[in-house]
C-alpha positions in Angstrom: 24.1 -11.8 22.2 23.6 -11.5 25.8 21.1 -9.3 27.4 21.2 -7.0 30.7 18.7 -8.6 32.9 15.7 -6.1 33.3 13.7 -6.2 37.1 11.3 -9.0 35.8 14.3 -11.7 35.0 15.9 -10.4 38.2 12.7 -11.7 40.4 12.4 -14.7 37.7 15.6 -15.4 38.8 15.2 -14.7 42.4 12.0 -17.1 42.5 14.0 -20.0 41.1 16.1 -19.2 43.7 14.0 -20.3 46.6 12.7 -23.2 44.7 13.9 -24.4 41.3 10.8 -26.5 40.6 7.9 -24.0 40.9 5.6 -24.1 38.3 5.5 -21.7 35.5 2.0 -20.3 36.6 3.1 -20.2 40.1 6.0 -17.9 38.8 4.1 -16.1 36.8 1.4 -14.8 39.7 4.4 -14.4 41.5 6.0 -11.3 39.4 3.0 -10.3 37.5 3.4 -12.1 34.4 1.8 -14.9 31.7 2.4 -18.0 32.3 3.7 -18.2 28.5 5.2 -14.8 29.3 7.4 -16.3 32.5 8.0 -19.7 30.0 9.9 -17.6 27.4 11.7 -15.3 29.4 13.4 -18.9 31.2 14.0 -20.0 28.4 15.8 -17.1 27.2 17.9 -16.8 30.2 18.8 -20.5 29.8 19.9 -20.1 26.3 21.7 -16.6 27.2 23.5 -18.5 30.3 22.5 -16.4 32.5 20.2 -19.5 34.1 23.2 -22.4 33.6 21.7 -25.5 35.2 19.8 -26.7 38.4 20.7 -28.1 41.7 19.5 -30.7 44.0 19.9 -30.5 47.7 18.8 -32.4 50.2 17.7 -31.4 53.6 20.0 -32.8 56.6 19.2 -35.8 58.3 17.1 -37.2 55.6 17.3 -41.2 56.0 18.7 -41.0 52.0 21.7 -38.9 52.9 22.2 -40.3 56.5 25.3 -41.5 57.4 24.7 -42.0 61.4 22.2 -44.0 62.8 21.2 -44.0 66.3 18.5 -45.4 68.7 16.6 -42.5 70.9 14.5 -44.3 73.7 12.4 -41.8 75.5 10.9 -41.6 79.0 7.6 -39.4 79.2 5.9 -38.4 82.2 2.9 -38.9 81.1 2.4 -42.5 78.9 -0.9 -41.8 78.5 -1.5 -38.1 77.8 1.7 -37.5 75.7 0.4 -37.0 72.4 2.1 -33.3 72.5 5.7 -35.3 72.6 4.3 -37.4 69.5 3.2 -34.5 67.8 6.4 -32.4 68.3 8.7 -35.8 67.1 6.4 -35.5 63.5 8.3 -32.3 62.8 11.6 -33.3 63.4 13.0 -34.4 60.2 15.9 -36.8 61.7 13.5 -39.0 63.2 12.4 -41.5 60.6 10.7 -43.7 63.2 9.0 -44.0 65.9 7.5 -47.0 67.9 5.3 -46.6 71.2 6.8 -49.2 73.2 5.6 -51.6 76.5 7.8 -51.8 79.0 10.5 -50.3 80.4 10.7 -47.4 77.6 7.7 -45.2 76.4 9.3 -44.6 73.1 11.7 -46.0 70.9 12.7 -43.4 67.8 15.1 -44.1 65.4 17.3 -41.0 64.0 19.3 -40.6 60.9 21.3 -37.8 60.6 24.4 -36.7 58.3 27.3 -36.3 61.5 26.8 -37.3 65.7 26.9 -33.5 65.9 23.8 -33.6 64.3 22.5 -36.6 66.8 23.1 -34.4 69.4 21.5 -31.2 68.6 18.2 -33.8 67.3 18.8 -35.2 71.3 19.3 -31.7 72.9 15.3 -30.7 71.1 13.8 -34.1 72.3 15.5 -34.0 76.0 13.8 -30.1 76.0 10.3 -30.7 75.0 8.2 -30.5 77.4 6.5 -34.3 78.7 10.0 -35.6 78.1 11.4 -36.8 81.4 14.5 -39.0 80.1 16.3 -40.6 77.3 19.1 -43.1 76.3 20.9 -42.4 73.4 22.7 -45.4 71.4 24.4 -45.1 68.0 23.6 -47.9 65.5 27.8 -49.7 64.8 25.8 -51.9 62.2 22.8 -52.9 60.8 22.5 -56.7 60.0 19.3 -57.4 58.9 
């Protein structure tokens, strides 16, 4: 028989929500509970169906779930004192590389992201931050080695 979901199961429920893998005494602070308290009550609304599976997704732009490749090289103004561009290319989850470079280029980044749409709007944040003077864009046709 299947039960009318009290407050407790609704913020259960609404916990898993936001992340499906939290830990049973993470839950259980969470909305007040046991640990073997929060256990039993998934486990019921498993059985009752009103928990009927979990779901993995992936965050854009991950290099897993790429499908377009491209080549960023970046200008700074400053070669020497640009750790701020450095630190603010860490948090952007399309760039899955990036090589300081001599030469004619300061940086060369490489990007993966799910559509070009998605290249650009990763290009439109790097062109913007501040210490970025220029960039060159290329998409990647193949990769051979």
């Amino acid at each position: 028989m299947k039960r009318i979901l009290d407050p407790l199961d609704e913020r259960i429920i609404a916990e898993l929500r936001l992340n499906a893998r939290a830990a049973h005494a993470e839950l259980a602070t969470k909305v007040n509970l046991s640990r073997n308290a929060v256990r039993q009550r998934i486990e019921r609304l498993e059985r009752d169906g009103a928990i009927q599976g979990y779901t993995l997704r992936t965050v854009e732009g991950r290099q897993a779930s790429s499908s377009i490749n491209a080549v960023i090289f970046v200008y700074r103004y400053d070669r020497m004192r640009g750790a701020d561009v450095l630190q603010a290319l860490r948090a952007i989850p399309e760039v899955i590389g990036c090589d300081v470079m001599s030469g004619e280029f300061d940086l060369m980044l490489r990007v993966g992201a799910a559509s070009p749409e998605r290249v650009h709007k990763v290009w439109n944040e790097i062109s913007a931050l501040q210490g970025v003077e220029n960039t060159v864009t290329s998409f990647v046709l193949s990769s051979v080695v």
